[in-house]
KEKE-3310 file (N, C-alpha, C; in steps of 0.2 Angstrom, whole numbers, plus 5000, padded with zeros to 4 digits):
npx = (4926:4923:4920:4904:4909:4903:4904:4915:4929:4922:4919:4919:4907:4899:4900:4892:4880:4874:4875:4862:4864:4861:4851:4860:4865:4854:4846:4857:4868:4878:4892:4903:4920:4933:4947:4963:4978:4989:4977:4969:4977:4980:4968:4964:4973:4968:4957:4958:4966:4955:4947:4937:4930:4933:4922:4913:4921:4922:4906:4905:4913:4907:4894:4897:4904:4890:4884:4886:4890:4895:4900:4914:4909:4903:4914:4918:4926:4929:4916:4916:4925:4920:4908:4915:4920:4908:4903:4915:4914:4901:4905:4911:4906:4910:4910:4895:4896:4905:4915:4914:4915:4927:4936:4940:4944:4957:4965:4968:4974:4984:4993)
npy = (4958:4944:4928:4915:4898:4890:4892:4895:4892:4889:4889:4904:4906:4896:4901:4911:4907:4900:4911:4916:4927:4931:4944:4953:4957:4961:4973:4975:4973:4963:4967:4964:4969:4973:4977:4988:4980:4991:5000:4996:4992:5003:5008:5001:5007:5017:5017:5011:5020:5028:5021:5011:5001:4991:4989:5001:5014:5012:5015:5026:5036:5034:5038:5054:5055:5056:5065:5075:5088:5091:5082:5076:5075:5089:5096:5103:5100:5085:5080:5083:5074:5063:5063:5060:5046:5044:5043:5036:5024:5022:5024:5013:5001:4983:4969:4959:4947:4950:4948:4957:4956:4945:4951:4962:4954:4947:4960:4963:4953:4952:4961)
npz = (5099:5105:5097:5102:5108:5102:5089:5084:5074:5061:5045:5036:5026:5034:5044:5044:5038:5052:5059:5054:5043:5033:5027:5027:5014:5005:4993:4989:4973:4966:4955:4941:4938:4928:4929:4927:4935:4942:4944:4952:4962:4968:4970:4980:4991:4991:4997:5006:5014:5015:5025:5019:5012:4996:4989:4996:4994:4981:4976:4982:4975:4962:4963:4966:4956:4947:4952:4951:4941:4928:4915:4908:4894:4891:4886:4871:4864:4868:4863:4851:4847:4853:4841:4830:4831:4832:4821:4812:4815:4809:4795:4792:4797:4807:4801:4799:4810:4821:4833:4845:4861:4860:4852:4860:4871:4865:4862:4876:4882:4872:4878)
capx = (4921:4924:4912:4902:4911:4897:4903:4922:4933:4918:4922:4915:4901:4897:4896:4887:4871:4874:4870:4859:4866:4858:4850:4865:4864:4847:4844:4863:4868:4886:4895:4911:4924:4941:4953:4971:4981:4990:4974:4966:4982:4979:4959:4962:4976:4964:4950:4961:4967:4949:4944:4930:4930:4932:4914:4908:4923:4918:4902:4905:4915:4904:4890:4901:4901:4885:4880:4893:4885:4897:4902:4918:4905:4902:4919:4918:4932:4926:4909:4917:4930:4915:4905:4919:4923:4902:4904:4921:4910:4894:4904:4917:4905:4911:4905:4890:4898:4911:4913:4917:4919:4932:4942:4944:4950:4963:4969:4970:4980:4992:4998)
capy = (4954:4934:4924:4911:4893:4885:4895:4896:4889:4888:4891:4910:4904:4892:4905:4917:4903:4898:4920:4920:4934:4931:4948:4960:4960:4965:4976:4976:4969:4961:4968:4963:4974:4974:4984:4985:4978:4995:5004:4991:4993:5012:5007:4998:5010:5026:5015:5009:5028:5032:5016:5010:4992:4992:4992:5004:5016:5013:5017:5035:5036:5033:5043:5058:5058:5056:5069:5081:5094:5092:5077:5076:5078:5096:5099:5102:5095:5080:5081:5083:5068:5057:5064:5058:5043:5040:5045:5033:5018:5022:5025:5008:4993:4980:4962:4956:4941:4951:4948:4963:4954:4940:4955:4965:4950:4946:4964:4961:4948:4954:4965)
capz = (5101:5105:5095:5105:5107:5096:5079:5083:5069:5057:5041:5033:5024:5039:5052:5040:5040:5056:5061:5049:5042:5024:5023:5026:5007:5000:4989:4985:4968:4962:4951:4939:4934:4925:4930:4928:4942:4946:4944:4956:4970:4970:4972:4987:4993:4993:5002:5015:5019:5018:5030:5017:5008:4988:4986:4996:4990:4973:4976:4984:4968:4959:4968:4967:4948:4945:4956:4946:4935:4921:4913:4901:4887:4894:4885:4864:4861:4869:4862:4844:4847:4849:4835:4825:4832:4832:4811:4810:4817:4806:4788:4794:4801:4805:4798:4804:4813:4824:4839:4851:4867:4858:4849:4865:4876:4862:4864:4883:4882:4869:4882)
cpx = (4923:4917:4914:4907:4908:4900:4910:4927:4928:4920:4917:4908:4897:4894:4891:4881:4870:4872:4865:4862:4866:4856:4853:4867:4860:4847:4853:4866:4874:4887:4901:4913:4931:4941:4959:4974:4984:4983:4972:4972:4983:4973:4961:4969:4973:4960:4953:4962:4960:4943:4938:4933:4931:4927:4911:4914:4922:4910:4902:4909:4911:4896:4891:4901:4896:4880:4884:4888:4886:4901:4909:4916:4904:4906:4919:4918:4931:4921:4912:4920:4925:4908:4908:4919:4915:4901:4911:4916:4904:4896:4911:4914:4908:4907:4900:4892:4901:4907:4917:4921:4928:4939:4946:4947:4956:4967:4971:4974:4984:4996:5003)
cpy = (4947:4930:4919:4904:4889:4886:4897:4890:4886:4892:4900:4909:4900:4897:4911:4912:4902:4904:4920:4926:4938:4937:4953:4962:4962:4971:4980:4972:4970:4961:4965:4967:4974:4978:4983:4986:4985:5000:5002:4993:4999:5013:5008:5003:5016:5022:5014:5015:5030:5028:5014:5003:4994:4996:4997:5016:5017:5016:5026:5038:5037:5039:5051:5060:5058:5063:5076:5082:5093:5083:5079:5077:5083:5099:5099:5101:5087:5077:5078:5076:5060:5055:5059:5050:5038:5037:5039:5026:5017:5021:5017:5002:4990:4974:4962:4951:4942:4951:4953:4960:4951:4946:4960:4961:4949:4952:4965:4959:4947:4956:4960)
cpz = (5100:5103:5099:5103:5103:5089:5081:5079:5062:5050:5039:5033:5030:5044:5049:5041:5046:5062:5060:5047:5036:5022:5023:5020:5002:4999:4988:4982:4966:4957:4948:4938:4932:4926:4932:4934:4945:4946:4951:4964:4971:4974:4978:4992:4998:4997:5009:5018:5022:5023:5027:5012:5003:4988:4990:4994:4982:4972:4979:4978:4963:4957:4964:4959:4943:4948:4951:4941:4927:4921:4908:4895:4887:4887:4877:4861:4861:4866:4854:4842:4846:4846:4829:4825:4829:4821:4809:4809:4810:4798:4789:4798:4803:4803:4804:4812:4816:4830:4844:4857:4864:4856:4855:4869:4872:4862:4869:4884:4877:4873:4883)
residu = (UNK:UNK:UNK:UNK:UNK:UNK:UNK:UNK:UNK:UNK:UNK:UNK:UNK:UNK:UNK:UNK:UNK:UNK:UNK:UNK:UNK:UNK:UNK:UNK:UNK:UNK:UNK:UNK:UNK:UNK:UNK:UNK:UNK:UNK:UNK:UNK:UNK:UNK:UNK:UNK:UNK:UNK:UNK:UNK:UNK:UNK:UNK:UNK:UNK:UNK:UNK:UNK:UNK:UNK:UNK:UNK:UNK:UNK:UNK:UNK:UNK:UNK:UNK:UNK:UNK:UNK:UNK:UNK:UNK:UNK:UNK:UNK:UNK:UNK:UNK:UNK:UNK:UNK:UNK:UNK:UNK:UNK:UNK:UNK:UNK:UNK:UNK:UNK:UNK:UNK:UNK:UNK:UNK:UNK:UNK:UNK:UNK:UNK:UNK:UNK:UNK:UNK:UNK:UNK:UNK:UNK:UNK:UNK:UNK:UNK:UNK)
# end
């Protein structure tokens, strides 16, 4: 499809107002998400085969595990792992004044 002479060479955002085209997003909500680069170049690897965008790949993704009977926690080992892990946390606080986010970026970027 040849867009009209009036909206050719108009930047994205320009030609997106100049459509209107403001409500092809309602009632869907922008997410962030880390994730590691090769996991990330696999993402878009699988979506492209399956001819769907990131996000609507991530969402059938998503979908699909939700909709799923059994979860990882099903399994008693797993269930037991993070009994333990919940029991490690509870008899090991840490301080009042730690900061979770700050400690896992600095683990990030040790890598």
């Amino acid at each position: 499809m040849k867009l009209p002479a009036q909206f050719r060479g108009l930047a994205f955002l320009d030609l997106a107002i100049a459509l209107d085209i403001s409500d092809i997003l309602k009632g869907v909500t922008k997410i962030l998400v880390s994730v590691d680069e090769k996991l990330l170049a696999r993402l878009d690897r699988a979506a492209k085969r399956a001819g769907l965008s990131r996000s609507a790949y991530l969402a059938r993704l998503v979908e699909r595990d939700l909709d799923s009977e059994l979860g990882p926690g099903a399994d008693p080992e797993v269930r037991q792992a993070l009994a333990d892990m919940q029991r490690m946390f509870r008899e090991n606080p840490p301080p009042p004044d730690f900061d979770w986010t700050k400690a896992i970026r600095k683990m990030r970027d040790s890598r």
